[in-house]
Rosetta silent file (secondary structure, phi, psi, omega in degrees, C-alpha in Angstrom):
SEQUENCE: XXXXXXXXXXXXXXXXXXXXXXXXXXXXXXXXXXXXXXXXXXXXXXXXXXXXXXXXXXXXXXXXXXXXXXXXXXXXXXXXXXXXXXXXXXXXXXXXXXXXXXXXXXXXXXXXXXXXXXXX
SCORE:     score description
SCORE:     0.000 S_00000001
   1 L     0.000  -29.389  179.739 -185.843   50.968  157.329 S_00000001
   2 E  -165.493  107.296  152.013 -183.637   47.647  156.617 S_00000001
   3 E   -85.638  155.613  166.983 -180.475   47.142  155.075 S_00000001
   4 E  -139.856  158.637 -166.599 -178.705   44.704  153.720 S_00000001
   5 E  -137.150  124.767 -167.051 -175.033   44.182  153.315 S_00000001
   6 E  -121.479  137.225 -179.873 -173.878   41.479  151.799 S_00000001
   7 E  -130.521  150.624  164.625 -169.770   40.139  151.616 S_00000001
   8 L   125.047   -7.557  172.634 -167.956   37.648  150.334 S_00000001
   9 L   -67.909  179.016 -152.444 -167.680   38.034  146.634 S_00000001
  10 L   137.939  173.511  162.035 -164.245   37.738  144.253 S_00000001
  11 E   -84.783  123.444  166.037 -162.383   36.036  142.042 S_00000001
  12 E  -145.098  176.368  174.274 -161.726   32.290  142.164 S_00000001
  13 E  -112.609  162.890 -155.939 -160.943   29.667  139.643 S_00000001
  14 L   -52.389  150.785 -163.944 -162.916   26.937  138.193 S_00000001
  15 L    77.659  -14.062 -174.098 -163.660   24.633  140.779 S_00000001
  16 L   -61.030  179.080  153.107 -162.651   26.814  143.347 S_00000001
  17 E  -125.761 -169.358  178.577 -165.454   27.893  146.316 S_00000001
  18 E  -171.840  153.000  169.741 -166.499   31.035  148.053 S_00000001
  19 E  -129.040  105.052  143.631 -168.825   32.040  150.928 S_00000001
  20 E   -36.029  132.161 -171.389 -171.281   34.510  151.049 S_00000001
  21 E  -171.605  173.855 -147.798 -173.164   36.079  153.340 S_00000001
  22 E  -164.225  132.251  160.160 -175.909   38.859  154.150 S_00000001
  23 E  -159.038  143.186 -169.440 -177.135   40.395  156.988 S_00000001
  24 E   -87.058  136.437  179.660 -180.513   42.310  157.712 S_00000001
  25 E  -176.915  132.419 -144.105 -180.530   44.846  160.046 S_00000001
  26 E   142.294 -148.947  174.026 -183.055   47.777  160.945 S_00000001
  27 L   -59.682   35.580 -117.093 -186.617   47.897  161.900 S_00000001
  28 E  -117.697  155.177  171.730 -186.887   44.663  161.380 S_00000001
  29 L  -121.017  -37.513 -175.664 -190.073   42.518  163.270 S_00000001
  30 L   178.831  105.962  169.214 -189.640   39.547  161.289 S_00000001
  31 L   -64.909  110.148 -164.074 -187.879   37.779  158.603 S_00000001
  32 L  -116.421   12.316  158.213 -190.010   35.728  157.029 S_00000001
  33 E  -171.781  148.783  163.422 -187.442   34.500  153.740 S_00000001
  34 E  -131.487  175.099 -176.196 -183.983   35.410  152.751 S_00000001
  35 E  -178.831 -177.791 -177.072 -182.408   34.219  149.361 S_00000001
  36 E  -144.540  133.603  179.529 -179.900   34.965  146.743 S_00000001
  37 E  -128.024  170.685 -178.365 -180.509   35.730  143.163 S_00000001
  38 E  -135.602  154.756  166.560 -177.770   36.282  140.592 S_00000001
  39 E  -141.892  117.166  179.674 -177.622   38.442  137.150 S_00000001
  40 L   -99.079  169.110 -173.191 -175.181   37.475  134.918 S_00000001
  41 L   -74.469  124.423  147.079 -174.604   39.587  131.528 S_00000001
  42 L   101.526  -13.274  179.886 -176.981   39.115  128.621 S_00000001
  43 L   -91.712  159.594  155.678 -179.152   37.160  131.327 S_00000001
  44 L  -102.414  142.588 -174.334 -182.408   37.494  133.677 S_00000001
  45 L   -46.877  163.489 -163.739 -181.887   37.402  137.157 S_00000001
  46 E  -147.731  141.575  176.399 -182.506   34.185  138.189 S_00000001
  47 E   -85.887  121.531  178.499 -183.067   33.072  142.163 S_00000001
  48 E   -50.720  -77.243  166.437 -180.143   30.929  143.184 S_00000001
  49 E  -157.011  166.525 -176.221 -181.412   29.660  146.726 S_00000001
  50 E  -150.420  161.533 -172.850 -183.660   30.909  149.345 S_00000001
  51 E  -134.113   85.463  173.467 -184.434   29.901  153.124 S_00000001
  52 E   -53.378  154.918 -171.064 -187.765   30.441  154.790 S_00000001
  53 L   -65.413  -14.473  178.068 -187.849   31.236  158.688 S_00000001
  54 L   -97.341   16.364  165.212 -189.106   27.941  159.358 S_00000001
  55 L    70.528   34.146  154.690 -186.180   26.834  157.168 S_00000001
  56 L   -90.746  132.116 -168.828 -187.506   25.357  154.032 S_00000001
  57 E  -104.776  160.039  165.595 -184.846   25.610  151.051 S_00000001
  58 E  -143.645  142.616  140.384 -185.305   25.822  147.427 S_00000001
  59 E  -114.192  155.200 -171.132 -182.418   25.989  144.813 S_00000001
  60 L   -63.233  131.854 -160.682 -182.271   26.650  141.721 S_00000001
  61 L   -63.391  -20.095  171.430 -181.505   23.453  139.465 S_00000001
  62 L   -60.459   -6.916 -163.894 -178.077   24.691  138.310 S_00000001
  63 L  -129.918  -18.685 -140.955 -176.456   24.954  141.517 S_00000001
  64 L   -65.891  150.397 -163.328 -178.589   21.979  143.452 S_00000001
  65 L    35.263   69.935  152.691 -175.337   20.052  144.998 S_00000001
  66 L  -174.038    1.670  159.077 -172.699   22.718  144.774 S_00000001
  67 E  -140.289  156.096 -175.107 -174.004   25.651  146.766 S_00000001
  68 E  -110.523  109.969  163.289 -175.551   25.652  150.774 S_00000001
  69 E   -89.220  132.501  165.731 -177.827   27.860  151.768 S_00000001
  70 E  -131.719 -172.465  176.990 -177.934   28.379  155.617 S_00000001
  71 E  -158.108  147.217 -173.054 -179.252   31.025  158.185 S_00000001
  72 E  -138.861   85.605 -177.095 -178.513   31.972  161.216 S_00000001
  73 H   -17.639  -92.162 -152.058 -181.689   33.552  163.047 S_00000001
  74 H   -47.478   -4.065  -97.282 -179.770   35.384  166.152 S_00000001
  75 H   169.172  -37.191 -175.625 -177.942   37.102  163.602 S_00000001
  76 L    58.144   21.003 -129.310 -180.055   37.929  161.209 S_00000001
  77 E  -117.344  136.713  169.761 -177.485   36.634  158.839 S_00000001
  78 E  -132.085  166.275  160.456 -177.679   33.987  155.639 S_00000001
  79 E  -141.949  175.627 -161.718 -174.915   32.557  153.827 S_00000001
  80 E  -120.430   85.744 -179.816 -174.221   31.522  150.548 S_00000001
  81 E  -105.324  136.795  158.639 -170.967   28.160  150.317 S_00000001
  82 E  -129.156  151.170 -178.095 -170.481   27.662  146.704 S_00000001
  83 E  -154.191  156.938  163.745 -168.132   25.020  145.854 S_00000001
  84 L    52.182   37.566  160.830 -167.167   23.428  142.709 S_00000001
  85 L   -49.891  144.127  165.740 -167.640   26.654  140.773 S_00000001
  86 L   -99.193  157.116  141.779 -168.237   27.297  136.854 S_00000001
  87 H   -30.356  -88.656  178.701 -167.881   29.905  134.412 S_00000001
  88 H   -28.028  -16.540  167.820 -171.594   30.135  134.261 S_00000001
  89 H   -95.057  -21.453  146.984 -171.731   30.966  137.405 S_00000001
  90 L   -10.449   99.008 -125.829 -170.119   34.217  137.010 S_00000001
  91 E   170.391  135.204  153.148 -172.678   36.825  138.324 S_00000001
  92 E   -71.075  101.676 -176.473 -173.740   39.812  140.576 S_00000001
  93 E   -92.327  137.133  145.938 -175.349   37.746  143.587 S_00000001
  94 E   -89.934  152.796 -178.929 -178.001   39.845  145.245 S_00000001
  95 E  -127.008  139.576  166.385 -179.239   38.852  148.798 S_00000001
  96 E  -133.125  172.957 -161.531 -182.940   39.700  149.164 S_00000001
  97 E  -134.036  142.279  164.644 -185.051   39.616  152.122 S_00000001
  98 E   -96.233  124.712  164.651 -189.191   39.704  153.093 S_00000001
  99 E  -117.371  144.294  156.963 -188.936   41.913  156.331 S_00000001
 100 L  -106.160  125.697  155.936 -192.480   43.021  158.386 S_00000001
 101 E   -94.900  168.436  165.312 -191.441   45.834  159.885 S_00000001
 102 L   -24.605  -58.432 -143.518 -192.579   47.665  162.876 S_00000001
 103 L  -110.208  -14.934 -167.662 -193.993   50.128  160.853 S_00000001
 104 L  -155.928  177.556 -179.794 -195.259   48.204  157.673 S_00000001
 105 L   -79.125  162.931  151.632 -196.390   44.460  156.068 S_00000001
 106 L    -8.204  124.767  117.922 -194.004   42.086  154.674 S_00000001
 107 E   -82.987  107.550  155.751 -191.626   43.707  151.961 S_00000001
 108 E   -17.747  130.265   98.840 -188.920   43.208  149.652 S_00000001
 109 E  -127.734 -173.612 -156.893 -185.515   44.344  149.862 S_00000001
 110 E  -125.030  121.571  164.667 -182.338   44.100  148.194 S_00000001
 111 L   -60.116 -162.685  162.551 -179.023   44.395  148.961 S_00000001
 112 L   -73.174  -14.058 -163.046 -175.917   45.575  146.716 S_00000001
 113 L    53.921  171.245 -156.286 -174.843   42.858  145.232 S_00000001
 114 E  -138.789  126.762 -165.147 -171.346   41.161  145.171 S_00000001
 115 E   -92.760  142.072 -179.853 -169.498   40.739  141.824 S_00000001
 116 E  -134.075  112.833  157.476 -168.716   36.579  142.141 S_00000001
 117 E  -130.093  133.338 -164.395 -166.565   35.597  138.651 S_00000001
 118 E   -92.682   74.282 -165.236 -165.348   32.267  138.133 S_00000001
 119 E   -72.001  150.358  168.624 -161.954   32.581  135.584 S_00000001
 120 L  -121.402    0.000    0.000 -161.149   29.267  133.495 S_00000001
């Protein structure tokens, strides 16, 4: 009923940045949050940053001044700017979404995730 496809992952070096990005597309009625979570090895997933439709952010304290969460409604689209990467941040970012569908209430899903690793 709604995918998500998310791009923008790689290799960069420490300090380096990257941009991310996710877009929802189906059945979709209404997005009511998108976000990004990461799972690093040996770790628990952890949520990164997330954007409600009326556009209240949260980030996670590890990243708070070095990654941007935006959105772009018409689009159905978030993104992910990391800048002034770590090791530690070296991770599979997931983008997930609440969609109300046509057909059903407010749900999870998840994209594929994007291998992000940060060499030092």
């Amino acid at each position: 009923q709604v995918q998500l496809v998310e791009s923008g992952g790689g290799l960069v070096q420490v300090g380096g940045s990257l941009r991310l990005s996710c877009t929802a597309s189906g059945s979709i009625f209404r997005i009511n949050a998108m976000g990004w979570y990461r799972l690093a090895p040996g770790k628990q997933r952890e949520l990164v940053a997330s954007i409600t439709s009326a556009g209240s952010i949260n980030y996670a304290d590890t990243v708070k001044g070095r990654f941007t969460i935006s959105r772009d409604n018409a689009k159905n689209t978030i993104y992910l700017q990391m800048n002034s990467l770590k090791p530690e941040d070296t991770a599979v970012y997931s983008c997930n979404a609440v969609v109300t569908t046509r057909i059903s209430a407010a749900l999870p899903y998840w994209g594929q995730g994007t291998q992000v690793t940060v060499s030092s």
